[in-house]
N, C-alpha and C positions, 0 to 999 in steps of 0.2 A: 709637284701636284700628284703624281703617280704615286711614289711612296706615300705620301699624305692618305691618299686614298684607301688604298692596302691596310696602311696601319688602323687606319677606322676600320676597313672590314676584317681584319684578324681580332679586334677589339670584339665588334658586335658577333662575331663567330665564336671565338672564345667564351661570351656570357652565353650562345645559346647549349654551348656544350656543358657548359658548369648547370645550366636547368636543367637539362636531362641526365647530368650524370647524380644531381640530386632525386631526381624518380626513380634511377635506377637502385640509389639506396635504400631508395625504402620498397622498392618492390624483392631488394635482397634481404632486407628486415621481416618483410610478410612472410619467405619463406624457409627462411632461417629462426629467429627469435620470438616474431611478434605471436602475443599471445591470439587466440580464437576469436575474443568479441572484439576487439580491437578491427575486422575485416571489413565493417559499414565506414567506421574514420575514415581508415587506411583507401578504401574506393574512392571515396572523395578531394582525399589529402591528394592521390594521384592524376583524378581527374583537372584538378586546378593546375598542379606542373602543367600536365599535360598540355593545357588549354594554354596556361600562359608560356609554357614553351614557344608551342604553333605558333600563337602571335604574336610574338617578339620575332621568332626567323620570317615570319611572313609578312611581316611590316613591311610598307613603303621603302622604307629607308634604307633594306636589305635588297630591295630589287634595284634601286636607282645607283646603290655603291656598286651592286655588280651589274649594272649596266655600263656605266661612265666606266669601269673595268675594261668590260668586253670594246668597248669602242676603242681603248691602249690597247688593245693585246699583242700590238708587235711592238710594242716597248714593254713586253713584260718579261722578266728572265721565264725560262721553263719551269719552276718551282711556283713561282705567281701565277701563270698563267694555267699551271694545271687546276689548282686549287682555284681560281675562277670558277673554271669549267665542272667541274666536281663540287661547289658550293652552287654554280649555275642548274645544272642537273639536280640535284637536292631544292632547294627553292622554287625549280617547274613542278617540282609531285609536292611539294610541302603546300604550293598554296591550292593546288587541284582541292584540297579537303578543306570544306567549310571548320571553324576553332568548334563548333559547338557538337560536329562529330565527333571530331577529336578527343572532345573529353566524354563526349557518350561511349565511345569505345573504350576510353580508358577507364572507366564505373564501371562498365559489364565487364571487364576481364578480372576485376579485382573482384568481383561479384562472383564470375562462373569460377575462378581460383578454387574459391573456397569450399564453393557447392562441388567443387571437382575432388578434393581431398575427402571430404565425406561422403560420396557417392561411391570414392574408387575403396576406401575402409569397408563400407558396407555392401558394397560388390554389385551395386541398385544404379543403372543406366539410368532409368526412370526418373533419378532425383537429378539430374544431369540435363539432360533430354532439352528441360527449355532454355538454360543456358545455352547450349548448340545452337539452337533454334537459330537464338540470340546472334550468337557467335556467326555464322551462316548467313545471315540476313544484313549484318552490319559488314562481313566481307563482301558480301554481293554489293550491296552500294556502294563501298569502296572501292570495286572493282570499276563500277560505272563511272566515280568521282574522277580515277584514273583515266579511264580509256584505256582503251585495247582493242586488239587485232587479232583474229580468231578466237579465242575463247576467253571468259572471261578470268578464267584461273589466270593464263599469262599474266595480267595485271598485277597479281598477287606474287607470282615466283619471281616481280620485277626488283621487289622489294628486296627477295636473298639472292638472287642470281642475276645478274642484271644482262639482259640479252640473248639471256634462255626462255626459252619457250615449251608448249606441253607439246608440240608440236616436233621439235628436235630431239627430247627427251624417251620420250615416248616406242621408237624404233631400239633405241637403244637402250634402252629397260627391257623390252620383249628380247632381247638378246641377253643382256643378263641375265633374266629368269628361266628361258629354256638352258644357257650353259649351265648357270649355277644348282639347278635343278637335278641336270644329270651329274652333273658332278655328288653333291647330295647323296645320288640314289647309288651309285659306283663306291661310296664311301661306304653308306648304310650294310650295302652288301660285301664287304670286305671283309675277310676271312683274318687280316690283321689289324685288331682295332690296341689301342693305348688301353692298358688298365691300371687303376687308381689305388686301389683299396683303400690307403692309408689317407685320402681325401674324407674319408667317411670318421672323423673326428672333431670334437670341439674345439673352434681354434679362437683364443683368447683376442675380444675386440680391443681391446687396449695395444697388445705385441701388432694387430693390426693396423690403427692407428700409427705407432712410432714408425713399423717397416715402411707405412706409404708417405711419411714424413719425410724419412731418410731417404726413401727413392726417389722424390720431388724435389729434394736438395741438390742430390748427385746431378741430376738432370740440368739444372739450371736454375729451376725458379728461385725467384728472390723472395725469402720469405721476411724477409724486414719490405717488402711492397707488398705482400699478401700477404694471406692465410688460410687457411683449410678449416671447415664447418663442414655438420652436416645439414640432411636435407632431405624431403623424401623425394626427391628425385636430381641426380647431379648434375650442377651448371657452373659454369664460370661468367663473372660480370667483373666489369672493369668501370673504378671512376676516374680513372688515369693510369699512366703508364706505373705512377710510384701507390698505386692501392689496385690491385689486380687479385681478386678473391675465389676462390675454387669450394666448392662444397661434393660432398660420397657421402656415400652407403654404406653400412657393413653388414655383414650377417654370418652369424656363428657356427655356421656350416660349410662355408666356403671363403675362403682364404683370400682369394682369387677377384672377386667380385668388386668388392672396396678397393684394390689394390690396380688393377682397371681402370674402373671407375678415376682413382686419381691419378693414374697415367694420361690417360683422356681429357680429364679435366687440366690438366695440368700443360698439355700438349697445346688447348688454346690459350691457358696462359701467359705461356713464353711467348705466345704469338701477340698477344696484347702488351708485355712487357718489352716488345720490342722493336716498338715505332720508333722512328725517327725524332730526336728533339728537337727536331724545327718544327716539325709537323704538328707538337703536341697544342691542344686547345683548338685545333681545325679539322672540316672535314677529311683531309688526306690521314690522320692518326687513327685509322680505323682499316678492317677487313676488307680486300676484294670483292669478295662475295662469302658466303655463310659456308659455299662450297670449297674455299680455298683456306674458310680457316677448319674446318672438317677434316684437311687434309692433311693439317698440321696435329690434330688430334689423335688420327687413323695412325701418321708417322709415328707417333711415340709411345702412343697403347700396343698394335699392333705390330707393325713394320719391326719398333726397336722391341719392343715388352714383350713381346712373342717369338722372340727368335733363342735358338740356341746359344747364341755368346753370349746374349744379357741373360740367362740363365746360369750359365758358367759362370759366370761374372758374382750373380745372386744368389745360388742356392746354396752358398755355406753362410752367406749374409744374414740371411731368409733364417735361417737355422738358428740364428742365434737367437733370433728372438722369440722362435717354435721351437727348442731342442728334443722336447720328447716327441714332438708328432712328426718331425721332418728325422728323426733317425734312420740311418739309411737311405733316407731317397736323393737323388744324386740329381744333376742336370739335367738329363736327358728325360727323367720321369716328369718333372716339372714341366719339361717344356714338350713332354707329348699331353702332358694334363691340360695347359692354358691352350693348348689347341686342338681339344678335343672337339670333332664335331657329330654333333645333336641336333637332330631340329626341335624348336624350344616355342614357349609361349610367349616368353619375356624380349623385348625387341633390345632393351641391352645387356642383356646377359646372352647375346647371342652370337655364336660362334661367325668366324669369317665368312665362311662358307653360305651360313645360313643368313645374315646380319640383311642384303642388299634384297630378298626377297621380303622383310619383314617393309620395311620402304616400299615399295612396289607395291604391295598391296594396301597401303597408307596410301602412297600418290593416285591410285586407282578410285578410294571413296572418297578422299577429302575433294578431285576434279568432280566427279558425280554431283559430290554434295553443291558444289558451287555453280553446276551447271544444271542442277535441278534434274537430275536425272535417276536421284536417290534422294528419298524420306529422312529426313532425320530418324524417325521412329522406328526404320528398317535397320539404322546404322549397328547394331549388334548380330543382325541373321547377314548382313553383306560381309560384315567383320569375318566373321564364323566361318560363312562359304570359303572365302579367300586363304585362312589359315586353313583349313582342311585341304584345298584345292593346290594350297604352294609348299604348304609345309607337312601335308599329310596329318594331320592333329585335329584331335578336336578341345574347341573349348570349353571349359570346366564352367564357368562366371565371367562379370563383366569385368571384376577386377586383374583380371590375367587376358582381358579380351581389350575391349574395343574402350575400357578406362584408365590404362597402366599408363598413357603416355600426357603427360602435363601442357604439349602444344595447345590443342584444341582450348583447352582452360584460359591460355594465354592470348587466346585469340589468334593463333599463327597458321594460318591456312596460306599451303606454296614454301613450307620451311623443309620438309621431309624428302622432298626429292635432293635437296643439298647435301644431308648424309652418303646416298649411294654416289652423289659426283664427290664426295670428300674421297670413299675408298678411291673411284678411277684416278682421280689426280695425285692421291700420297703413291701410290704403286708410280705411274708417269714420271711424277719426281724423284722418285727412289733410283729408277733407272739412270735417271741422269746422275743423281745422286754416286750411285756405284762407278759411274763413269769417271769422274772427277776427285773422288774420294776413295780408290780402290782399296783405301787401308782402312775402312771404315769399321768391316765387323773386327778386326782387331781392337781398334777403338773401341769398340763394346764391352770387347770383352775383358778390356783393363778397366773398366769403369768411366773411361775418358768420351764424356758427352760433346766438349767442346769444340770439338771439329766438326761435329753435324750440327750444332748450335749457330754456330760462325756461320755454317753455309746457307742454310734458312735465314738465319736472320739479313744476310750481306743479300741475299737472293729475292726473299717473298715478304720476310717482317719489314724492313724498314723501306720498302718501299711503299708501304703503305695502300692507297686509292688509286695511283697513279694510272693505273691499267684492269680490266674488265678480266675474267679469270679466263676465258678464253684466249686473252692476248698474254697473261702472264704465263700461262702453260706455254702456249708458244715462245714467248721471249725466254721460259727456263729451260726447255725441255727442245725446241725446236722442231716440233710437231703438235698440232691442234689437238685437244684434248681427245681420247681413245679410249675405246673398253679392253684394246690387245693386251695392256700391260700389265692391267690388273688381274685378266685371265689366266696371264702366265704366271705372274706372281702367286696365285695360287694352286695351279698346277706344279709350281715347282716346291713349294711346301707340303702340299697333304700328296702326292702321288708316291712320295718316299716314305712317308709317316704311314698311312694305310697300306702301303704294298701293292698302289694299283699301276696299271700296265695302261 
């Protein structure tokens, strides 16, 4: 009776994943392929998934299979029984939302998308403005729809963090922003900074393309399960473990950007490409939280892509496919290049240093906004203040301001503080990382990914939903997640690189 029952709900679980992983095509076709007028269809076509997603996982039939569940649960192995509970969890907030929000949410995102690409081209807040509105008012009732306990954003950060709060968060952001801050200003004033020159050259989008091909391979991803597009802004989306697709950037002035860009990209790939095959078609074949697969992104852009031995490793690589612009420049110029730090206007093209303040003052307006404490209308003079006041800058337009970034379009208010906990956790794990792996940056620097592959995926990838990122930090790391590590981790990179004391 127990199997019997399982195997109906691995059944009806698996078709509601094949619905969403059908939206999720095509909202990867909106931002890749599909043409302009195509975006009134396209809102509709996702609105219907959307709707008939909802109510197929919110059927009857889905509460009563995991009830008669939960009443086995100690005849269930650990594997059933967690996926219960994690399908149990998901089915409590899935039916809190009436279907016919659902797909009113999913119209206006495919709505504000679009108004968001022309607004941020034409650098015009204003043509934006009521989408947000929009955007704003249907998070606010979906915060209500949820519940919640002090504020209503928690509701919202439940969605990518699950058991964080702006309450815990919050302490620990203001501590990032005053370390990070002086660190910044200790840099700024550094008598030894990295210099570039030969960065100031046309570097061929094409040689680009092929070196972030080949570094995507070295690394691991499976490119007969994926592929690489571009986008005007980089993401990765998965319809399964064997189709996992990454999309960048390039631009003909910096080298560096694209090539990022799909280290990053690429970083949550391997994390998607590397669930568990029992898990696949269930809830458990999915992220911790948004902050733990962040973490996985921050390790492979940053951690590995910015260090000195993946430099060693690439800069005669890198050469071959730039010969005349990489003449003479050697590893060490490379890798004080990709870590040069600048405070910027662009939240992803921003250095380590700078990156967790660009967050911070995101999680600052988008709480505001949700708790009415900020105008929409104001959203470009709060923007302004905040990057003058954290980053010392001012801003030019709306398009390098408060329109560069494609969340809000998407509707995802409570997604941006997951970046700043993606750096604290990949630093966290790196530690452990080193501890267990002392041969590591040799590994790097022969090319050889496999050993930090193996360890992520044995560690965080295939374990999948089992555990809440707080519990997984602790069960990898054996300390509750910290900002100590990440502070050191950057103390121990830029204080040699600048020459600070």
């Amino acid at each position: 009776m127990t199997e019997d029952l399982l195997g109906q709900l691995r059944e009806r679980l698996g078709e509601y994943v094949d619905l969403r992983h059908a939206g999720a095509l095509l909202h990867w076709d909106q931002e890749v392929f599909m043409p302009p007028k195509g975006a009134e269809a396209r809102g509709r076509q996702l609105a219907t998934l959307s709707g008939l997603a909802h109510r197929f996982f919110t059927a009857p039939e889905t509460g009563d299979l995991l009830k008669a569940l939960e009443d086995r649960r100690d005849s269930l192995d650990p594997d059933a029984a967690k996926l219960v509970e994690v399908a149990s969890y998901d089915y409590d907030r899935a039916t809190r939302l009436p279907e016919a929000f659902v797909r009113e949410f999913a119209e206006e995102q495919s709505k504000a998308y679009h108004v968001w690409v022309k607004a941020r081209k034409e650098s015009d807040f204003r043509q934006f403005e009521p989408n947000l509105a929009r955007i704003v008012e249907l998070n606010r009732r979906k915060a209500d729809y949820m519940g919640y306990e002090g504020t209503p954003y928690n509701a919202l950060l439940e969605d990518y963090e699950r058991g964080v709060t702006a309450e815990t968060i919050a302490p620990i952001f203001e501590t990032l922003a005053r370390e990070q801050r002086d660190l910044v200003q200790r840099i700024t004033n550094a008598s030894q900074r990295p210099r570039a020159p030969w960065l100031k050259r046309d570097w061929s989008e094409d040689a680009q393309w092929a070196f972030s091909i080949r570094i995507l391979e070295d690394i691991g991803y499976d490119m007969e399960a994926g592929r690489q597009d571009r986008s005007v802004h980089p993401f990765t989306t998965a319809f399964d473990v064997n189709d996992v697709r990454v999309t960048t950037r390039l631009a003909k002035d910096d080298p560096f950007s694209g090539l990022m860009g799909s280290l990053h990209e690429g970083g949550h790939a391997l994390y998607e490409q590397g669930y568990s095959a029992k898990d696949w078609r269930t809830p458990l074949a999915g992220p911790v939280s948004l902050g733990i697969h962040e973490s996985q992104s921050r390790m492979w852009e940053n951690c590995v892509g910015r260090s000195l031995p993946f430099w060693e490793r690439y800069a005669p690589v890198m050469r071959e496919y730039f010969p005349e612009a990489l003449e003479g420049v050697g590893a060490e110029q490379i890798y004080a290049a990709v870590n040069t730090v600048e405070p910027s206007l662009i939240r992803v093209e921003a250095d380590e240093c700078t990156y967790n303040l660009h967050i911070i003052l995101r999680f600052e307006i988008e709480r505001a906004l949700i708790e009415g404490e900020l105008a929409v209308a104001d959203v470009p003079a709060a923007w302004n203040g905040k990057v003058s006041d954290f980053l010392g800058l001012e801003t030019p337009d709306d398009a390098r301001g408060c329109l560069q970034d494609i969340h809000w379009s998407h509707g995802a208010m409570g997604y941006f503080p997951t970046y700043a906990l993606g750096n604290l956790y990949a630093a966290q794990i790196l530690e452990r990382i080193l501890e267990e792996l002392p041969g590591l940056w040799d590994h790097v620097r022969a090319g050889e990914f496999q050993p930090l592959l193996q360890w992520l995926r044995a560690r965080i990838h295939q374990q999948g939903r089992r555990y809440t990122a707080a519990e997984m930090i602790a069960e990898v790391t054996g300390k509750p997640p910290e900002s100590g590590p990440f502070l050191r981790y950057l103390a121990e990179k830029y204080t040699p690189l600048y020459g600070l004391r």
